[in-house]
Every structure is written in structure tokens, then in C-alpha cells.
N, C-alpha and C positions, 0 to 999 in steps of 0.2 A: 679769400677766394672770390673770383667773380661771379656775377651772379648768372648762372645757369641750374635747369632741369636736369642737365647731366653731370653737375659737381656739387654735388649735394656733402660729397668727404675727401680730405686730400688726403688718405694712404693708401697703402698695399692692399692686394687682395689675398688671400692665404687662404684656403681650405673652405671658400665660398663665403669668407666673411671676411668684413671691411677693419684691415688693423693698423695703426700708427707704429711708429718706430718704439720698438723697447724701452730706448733710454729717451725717448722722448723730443731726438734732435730732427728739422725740419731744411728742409733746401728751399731758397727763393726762386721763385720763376719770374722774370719779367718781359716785358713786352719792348722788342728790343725797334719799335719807332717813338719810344722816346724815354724809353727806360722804366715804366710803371712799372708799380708791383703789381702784381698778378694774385699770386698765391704761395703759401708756403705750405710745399707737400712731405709728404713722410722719408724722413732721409736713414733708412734699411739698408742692415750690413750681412754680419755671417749668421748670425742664429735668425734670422728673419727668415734667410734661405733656405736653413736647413729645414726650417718647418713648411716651405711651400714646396722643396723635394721630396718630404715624407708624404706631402697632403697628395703631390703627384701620384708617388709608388702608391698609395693607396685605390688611385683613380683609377691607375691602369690596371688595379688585380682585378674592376669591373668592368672585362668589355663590351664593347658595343657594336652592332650590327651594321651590316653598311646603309642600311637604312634611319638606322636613328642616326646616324652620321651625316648623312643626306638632310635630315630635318633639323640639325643644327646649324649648317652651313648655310643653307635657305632662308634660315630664319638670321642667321647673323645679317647676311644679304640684304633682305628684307627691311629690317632697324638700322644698319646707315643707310637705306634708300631715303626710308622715313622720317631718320632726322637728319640728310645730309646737310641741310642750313647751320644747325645749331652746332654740329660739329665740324664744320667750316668755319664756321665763327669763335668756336675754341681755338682753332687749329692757326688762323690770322692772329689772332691778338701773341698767342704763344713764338709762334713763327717767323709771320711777318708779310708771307706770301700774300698776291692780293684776294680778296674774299673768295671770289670766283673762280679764281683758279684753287683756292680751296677747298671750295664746295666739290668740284671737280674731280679733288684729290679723294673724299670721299666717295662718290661715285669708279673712280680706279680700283677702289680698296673693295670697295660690294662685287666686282666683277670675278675679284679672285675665288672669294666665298659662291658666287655665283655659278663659278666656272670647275671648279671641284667639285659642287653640289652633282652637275649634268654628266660630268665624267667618273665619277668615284668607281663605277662598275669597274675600269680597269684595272681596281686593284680589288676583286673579287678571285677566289681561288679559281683553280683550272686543271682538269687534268690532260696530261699529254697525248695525243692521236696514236702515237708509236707507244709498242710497247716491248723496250729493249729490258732483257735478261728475263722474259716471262713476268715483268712486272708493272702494273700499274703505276704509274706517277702523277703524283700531286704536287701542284706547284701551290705553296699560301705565301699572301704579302704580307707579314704581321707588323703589328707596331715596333719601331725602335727600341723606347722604353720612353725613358722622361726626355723631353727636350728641355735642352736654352736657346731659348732667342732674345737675340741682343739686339738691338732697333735704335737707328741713328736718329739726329732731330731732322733731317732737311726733307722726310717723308712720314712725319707722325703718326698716319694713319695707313700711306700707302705700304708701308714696308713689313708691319704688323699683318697686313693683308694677304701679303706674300707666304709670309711663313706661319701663320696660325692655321691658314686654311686648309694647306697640306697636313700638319701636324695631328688637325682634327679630323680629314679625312681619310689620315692614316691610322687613328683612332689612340694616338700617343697622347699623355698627360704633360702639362709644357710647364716652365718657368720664362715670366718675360721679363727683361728688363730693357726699357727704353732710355734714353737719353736725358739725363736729370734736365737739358735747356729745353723740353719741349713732352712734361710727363703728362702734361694735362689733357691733351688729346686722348694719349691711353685710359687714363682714368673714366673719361666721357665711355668709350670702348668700352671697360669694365662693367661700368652703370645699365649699358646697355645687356651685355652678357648675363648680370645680374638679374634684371628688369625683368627682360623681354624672351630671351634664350631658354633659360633654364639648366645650364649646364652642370652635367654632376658637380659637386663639391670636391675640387684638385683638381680638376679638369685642366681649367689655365688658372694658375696661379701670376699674380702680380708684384713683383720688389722695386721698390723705389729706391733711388739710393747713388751713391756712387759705384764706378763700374768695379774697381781692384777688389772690394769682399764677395760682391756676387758672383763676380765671375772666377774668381778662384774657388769659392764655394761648389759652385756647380762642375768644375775640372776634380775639384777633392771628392766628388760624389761616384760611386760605381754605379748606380743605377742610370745615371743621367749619358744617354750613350749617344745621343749628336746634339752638336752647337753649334747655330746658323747664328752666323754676324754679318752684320755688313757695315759698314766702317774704313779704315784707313790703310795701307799696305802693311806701315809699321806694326799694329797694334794686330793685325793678319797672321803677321809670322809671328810676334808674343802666344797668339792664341794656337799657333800649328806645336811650337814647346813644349805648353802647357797638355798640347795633347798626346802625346806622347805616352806619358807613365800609363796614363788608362785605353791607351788604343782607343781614343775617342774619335767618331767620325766628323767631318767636318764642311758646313754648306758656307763657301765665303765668298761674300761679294766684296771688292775691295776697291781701291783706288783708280780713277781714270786719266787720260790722257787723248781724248777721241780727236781724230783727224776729221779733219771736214773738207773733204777733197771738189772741186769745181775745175772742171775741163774747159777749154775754150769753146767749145759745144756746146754749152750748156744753155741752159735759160736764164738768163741770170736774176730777172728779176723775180722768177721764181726760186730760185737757190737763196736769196734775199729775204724772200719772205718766210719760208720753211729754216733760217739760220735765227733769224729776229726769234721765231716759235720757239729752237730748239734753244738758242743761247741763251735770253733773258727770263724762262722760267724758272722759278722759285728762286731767282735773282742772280743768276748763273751758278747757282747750290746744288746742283745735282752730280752726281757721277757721269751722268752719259751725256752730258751738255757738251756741244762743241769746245776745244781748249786750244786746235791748232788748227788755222784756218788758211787751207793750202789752195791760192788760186792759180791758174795761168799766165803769164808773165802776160800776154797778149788781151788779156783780159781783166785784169787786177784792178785798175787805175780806174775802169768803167764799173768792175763790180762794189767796190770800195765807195761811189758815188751814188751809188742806187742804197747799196746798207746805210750810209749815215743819213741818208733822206730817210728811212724808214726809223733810225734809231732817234733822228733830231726828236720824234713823235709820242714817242714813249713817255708818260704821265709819269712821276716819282712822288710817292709819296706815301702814306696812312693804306696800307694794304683794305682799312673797312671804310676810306672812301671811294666814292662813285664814280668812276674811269681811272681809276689808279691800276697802271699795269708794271711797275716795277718797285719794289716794297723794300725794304732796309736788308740788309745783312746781319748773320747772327747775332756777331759779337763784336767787338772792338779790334780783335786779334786777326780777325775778315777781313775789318776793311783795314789794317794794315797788310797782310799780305797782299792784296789785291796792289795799292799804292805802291809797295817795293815792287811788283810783276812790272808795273805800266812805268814805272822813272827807272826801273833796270833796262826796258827796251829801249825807251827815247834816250837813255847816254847810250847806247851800242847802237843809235842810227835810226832809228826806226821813227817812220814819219808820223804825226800824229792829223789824222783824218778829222775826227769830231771828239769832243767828251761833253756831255752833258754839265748840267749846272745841280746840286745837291745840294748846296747854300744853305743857311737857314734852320736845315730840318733838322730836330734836335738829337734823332737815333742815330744808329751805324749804318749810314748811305754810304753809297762810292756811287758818282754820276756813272752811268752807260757812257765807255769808251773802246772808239776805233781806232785802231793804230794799220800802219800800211809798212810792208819791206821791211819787217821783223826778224832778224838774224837768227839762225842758228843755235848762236852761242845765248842767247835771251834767256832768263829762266822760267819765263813762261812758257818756252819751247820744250822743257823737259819738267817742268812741275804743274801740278796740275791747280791753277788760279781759284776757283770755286769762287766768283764772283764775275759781274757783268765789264767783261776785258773781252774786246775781240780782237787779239793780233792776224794781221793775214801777214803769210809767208807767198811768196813768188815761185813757183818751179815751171819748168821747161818742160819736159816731156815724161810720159807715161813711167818710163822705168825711172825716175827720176823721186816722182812724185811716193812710189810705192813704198822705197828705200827710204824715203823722209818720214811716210807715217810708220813703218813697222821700226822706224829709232828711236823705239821707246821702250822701257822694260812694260809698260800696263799694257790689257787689250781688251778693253773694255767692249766699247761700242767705236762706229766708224761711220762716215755717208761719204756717198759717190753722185757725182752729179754731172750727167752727160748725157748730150744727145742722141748719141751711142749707147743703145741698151745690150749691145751684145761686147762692145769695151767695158761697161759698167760690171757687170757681171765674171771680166776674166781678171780686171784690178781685184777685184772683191775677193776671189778666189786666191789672190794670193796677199792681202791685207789678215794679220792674226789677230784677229778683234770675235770677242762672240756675236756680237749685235754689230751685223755690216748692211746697210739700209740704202738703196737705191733711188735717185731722187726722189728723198722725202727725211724728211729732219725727226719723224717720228724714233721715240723713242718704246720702254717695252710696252707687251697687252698682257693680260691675264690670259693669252687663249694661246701665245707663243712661248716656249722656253727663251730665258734671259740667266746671262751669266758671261763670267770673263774669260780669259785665256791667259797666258803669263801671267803676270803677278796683280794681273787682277781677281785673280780668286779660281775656287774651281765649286760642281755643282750648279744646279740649275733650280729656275724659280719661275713657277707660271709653267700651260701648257702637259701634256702627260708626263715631261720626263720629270717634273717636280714635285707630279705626286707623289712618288715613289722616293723622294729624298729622307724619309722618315722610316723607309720601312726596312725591315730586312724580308730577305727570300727564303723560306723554306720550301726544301724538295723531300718528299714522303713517297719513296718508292713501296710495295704493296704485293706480297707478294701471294 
């Protein structure tokens, strides 16, 4: 294990106490800029689960007020503000991301806790002003029951953030399971919960492990009645199947494809700069990262010339050295996809602007590449890369451009970039994307709802409508 204040143990959490795998088996995490080992943490299957399920139902027969709920969520808040160094620096070495922009990602992750904490009164009971059939009515938002959340690696902290905070200020008992390539972040999380928190015992349970026993576990459970994932399309509709027999509900964030549309109005060098933000953070690893980059035919050649000036720029290297802004890729299987994306377009025509130099460095890099006049038929036009590739595509005019980004089954996130705020705004309206952002590369806040459309998922996360994603509605008429 390496040495930190926050990984003092590598297993699960279970019922407020720190346990190892049954039969004793462990999973390697390495540090994928140059393949170190890391730690070997607790690799937990099906009776692991079932005991951090029961330790749940246990948690949830004692509820809590929406003020001790309030004071949990503060206080989580509170402990990554506290230690967001330390857990930026788990989060880099695990990841890969640079330092800073990991520390960051903890600071993301306090906001949600932060932001549940201010808002929670909305899911305080209420009774209705009218009073149809001579009866009073009460509305309560009660907990779910037990939740899963399933938490991918390319947001170790922030994604946990998302879903724990509503969970816990819906006052539900959770089971987490995170991404075996990036557990250690969680754990730091855990330590924290432990430490500093105080949270009942079942509260949030922790399984390490691989996904297929836990998360069939949790689907063969009747008490566990929503599972928020966020993950791949494929592995989206596995989990809609599985939910099925128990009518389980479901929060899923899934796979993207975002347009990154540029008018010849536009600003370009600011479209340039706000694409550098959105494309190469977390190494182009995100879901909502630009993947098709649609400019103006009249403007293409000049905007392509300002981004590779900005991308020649880009440091690569040791995410925990000092001006390093673009950090390795997960795995080996990264940076080949990425490779088949960029030698699929250059044999179907497509110019190549700039690619970086990644030489030398011993982990899974793929240099930052721009390509220009990207066909159609490309398969980074229809799959979504997850690494640092920016094809720009050409289009003509408005109805043109609309038609090319909704030709996709995902609809994640989308930007619009024009000097026309009142065209930006009537594209947007007919783009089926949930996150449609107008000049600005920004991606979600804790303080807006985030979520997909088509087959990027359905459910929302961050903002009031997310609180409520945990809970059900009971109405108590009164007579």
C-alpha cells in the first residue's frame, strides 16, 4: 500500500468495520504512468455483499432526521475540503490525472455534499393547500430502501460524490462498489467516513471486488430497490435486464458522443481555448468531453490553426509532476483504441494537423492529436474515443450541422459556439443532448441537474431533481 494517512487498510467496509476478502484473494492496482504497484486491495464477491446488504437493511430500520442528515453531509463536505491534497494525490497516482486537476476533482466532489447539505429541506414532508374529497393531504419523500452504486474509474471521487450525497440525504443505506482500476480513492473516502463522520454502522457499506458477483448480488436482493451506475452503454442495457425480475429502479449515466459545434461567428480563439479545457481533461477520459468536433467549412482551416498552437503546449507527462497538464491513459486497451480511432481516419482521408511526441514515457500515453476533414464514415464519428483525439469535421450550414450531431444513438452532453446568442439557443433547442452548453466547454456543477437522453442513460444527478432520485413519494390523504 502506499504510504498515506488515508490508507492505513486495503478492504471493504461492511457494517462500520474494515474487512478483507473471505477467502483471502486481493486485486493489484497500479499506477498506470509507469505501471507501479500501488496496492493490493480486497477482491470481494457474493457473500461479502450479502453482508453489507443486511448491514444496510439494518441501517435503514434507523431513521434519521433531515437534520442529522444535514450534519452528515457538511461534515463529509467539510473532510475532502480538508484533506483535498492528500486525496488528490491518492486519486493521481491511482488515475493518472494531473495532481491539480485532481485535487480539483475533490473539491467537485465536496460541492455535491455541500449542495445537498443547503437544499435537503426539499425533501421535507408537505401538506397540500387544497383540500379535494374533504381530506387533508400529505405528501412524504421517504427513502428508497438500500441503494447500489456502481462508480467508474475516470471520476474516483467525483462520481461517488454524485450518488452518495443524494442517497444520504434521502436518508437510504447504500452499497458502493467502485472500479477495481481506481479503489483507492474510495477507501481514502471510507477512512474519512470512518474518522471524521460518524456515520451509523450500514450506512454506506464498501465491496471491493469485481463487478459480475456484486452486482448480481445487489439485483438478487429484494430490499436493494435503486442502482445508480454510470459506465458504458453496453453494460447499461445488461443492467436494465437484470432489472427487470425485481422491478428495480434505475439512475444511469452511460456512454457519450458530444458534438462540439463552432459557427463561423464565432470566436474562435476562444472556442479554442474552452475545447483545449473540455477535450484534454482527465486525458480526454470523460463522458462529456468533446468527441466530434464540428466546425464551419469557412472557418475550419483557421480554427484547426489556433487549436494545434494551443495543443503543441500541452506538457505530457507524470501527472505528480509540476506543469504536467496531460497524464497517461488508463490502460493499454486506451491507448489502443485511441490508435485504431486516429489510423482509421488518416486511411479514410482525413488530414493530420498536429500529434504530439509521447516517446520515451514508460505508461499508457497516446500524444494529443488533431486531425482536420474527418469523414463521416470514421469511427470516431460514431464511437466514442475516450482519449486525447480531436477530429474536426466540416459542415455548411445550420440545418446541416444539427442533422450531423443528433446522428448518434448517445446524448449526453453537446456546446454551441456562436456569435449569435439567440441561434445558439434555437440549435440547442433542437440538439437531444441533456447537457447543451453555450459558448462554454463547461461541463456538469453540483448546483445543476446532469444526465443523458437516448442511450445515454435516463435520471438525473446534482441540482434538486437529483435529490429525489433515491426516494419514493408517499401521499397520506386524512380524513
Amino acid at each position: 500500500m502506499i504510504d498515506s494517512h488515508l490508507l492505513t487498510v486495503s478492504g471493504g467496509y461492511i457494517n462500520g468495520e474494515w474487512q478483507m476478502a473471505d477467502d483471502g484473494r486481493t486485486l493489484a492496482v497500479t499506477n498506470p504512468v509507469d505501471h507501479g504497484h500501488l496496492a493490493d486491495v480486497a477482491a470481494m464477491g457474493t457473500d461479502e455483499t450479502r453482508r453489507a446488504i443486511a448491514a444496510a437493511e439494518a441501517a435503514l430500520a434507523q431513521p434519521a432526521d433531515l437534520e442529522q442528515r444535514r450534519y452528515w453531509l457538511e461534515a463529509i463536505a467539510e473532510a475532502l475540503t480538508r484533506h483535498r491534497e492528500e486525496i488528490g494525490r491518492i486519486l493521481c497516482l491511482e488515475h493518472g490525472k494531473p495532481l491539480a486537476e485532481a485535487q480539483g476533482e475533490a473539491d467537485y466532489a465536496a460541492g455535491f455534499f455541500r449542495y445537498a447539505a443547503s437544499h435537503i429541506d426539499a425533501l421535507a414532508s408537505h401538506t397540500l393547500d387544497e383540500q379535494p374529497r374533504n381530506c387533508r393531504w400529505h405528501i412524504h419523500h421517504r427513502p428508497a430502501g438500500v441503494v447500489g452504486l456502481i462508480t467508474p474509474w475516470n471520476f474516483p471521487i467525483g462520481m461517488i460524490a454524485k450518488k452518495l450525497s443524494s442517497a444520504l440525504a434521502a436518508d437510504c443505506a447504500s452499497v458502493i462498489k467502485p472500479s477495481s482500476k481506481t479503489p483507492l480513492t474510495m477507501i481514502a473516502l471510507f477512512t474519512l467516513l470512518d474518522r471524521e463522520v460518524g456515520l451509523p454502522a450500514g450506512k454506506a457499506n464498501l465491496v471491493l471486488g469485481s463487478a459480475g458477483p456484486v452486482t448480481d448480488t445487489l439485483f438478487d436482493a429484494a430490499s436493494v430497490r435503486v442502482i445508480s451506475f454510470t459506465g458504458s452503454t453496453e453494460v447499461g442495457r445488461t443492467l436494465i435486464e437484470q432489472s427487470a425480475p425485481g422491478i428495480k429502479r434505475l439512475t444511469l449515466e452511460l456512454g457519450g458522443n458530444a458534438p462540439y459545434i463552432i459557427f463561423d461567428d464565432a470566436d474562435l480563439d476562444h472556442a479554442a481555448d474552452q475545447l483545449v479545457s473540455n477535450k484534454f481533461r482527465g486525458g480526454g477520459q470523460t463522458c462529456v468531453c468533446a468527441n466530434r468536433i464540428f466546425v464551419h467549412r469557412d472557418v475550419s482551416a483557421a480554427f484547426a490553426e489556433r487549436l494545434a498552437e494551443r495543443v503543441k503546449t500541452l506538457a505530457i507527462g507524470d501527472g505528480m509532476a509540476a506543469g504536467t497538464q496531460l497524464g497517461p491513459l488508463i490502460d493499454e486497451n486506451a491507448v489502443a483504441k485511441v490508435r485504431r480511432h486516429v489510423d482509421d481516419a488518416l486511411a479514410r482521408g482525413a488530414t493530420p494537423v498536429f500529434q504530439g511526441d509521447a516517446s520515451g514515457l514508460p505508461g499508457t500515453f497516446y500524444p494529443p492529436t488533431v486531425l482536420l476533414d474527418v469523414p463521416a464514415n470514421a469511427a470516431c464519428y460514431r464511437e466514442e474515443t475516450f482519449g486525447p483525439l480531436v477530429p474536426i469535421i466540416t459542415f455548411g450550414d445550420e440545418r446541416e450541422v444539427v442533422e450531423m450531431a443528433n446522428d448518434t444513438d448517445f446524448g449526453l452532453a453537446a456546446y454551441v459556439f456562436t456569435g449569435d446568442e439567440t441561434r445558439g439557443h434555437q440549435v440547442i433547442s433542437r440538439l437531444r443532448f441533456g447537457h447543451a452548453a453555450l459558448n462554454t466547454g463547461s461541463g456538469p456543477t453540483p448546483e445543476a441537474p446532469f444526465g443523458g437522453m437516448k442511450q445515454s442513460g435516463f435520471g438525473r444527478e446534482g441540482g434538486l431533481e437529483g435529490l429525489f432520485e433515491f426516494t419514493e413519494t408517499q401521499t397520506v390523504p386524512v380524513g
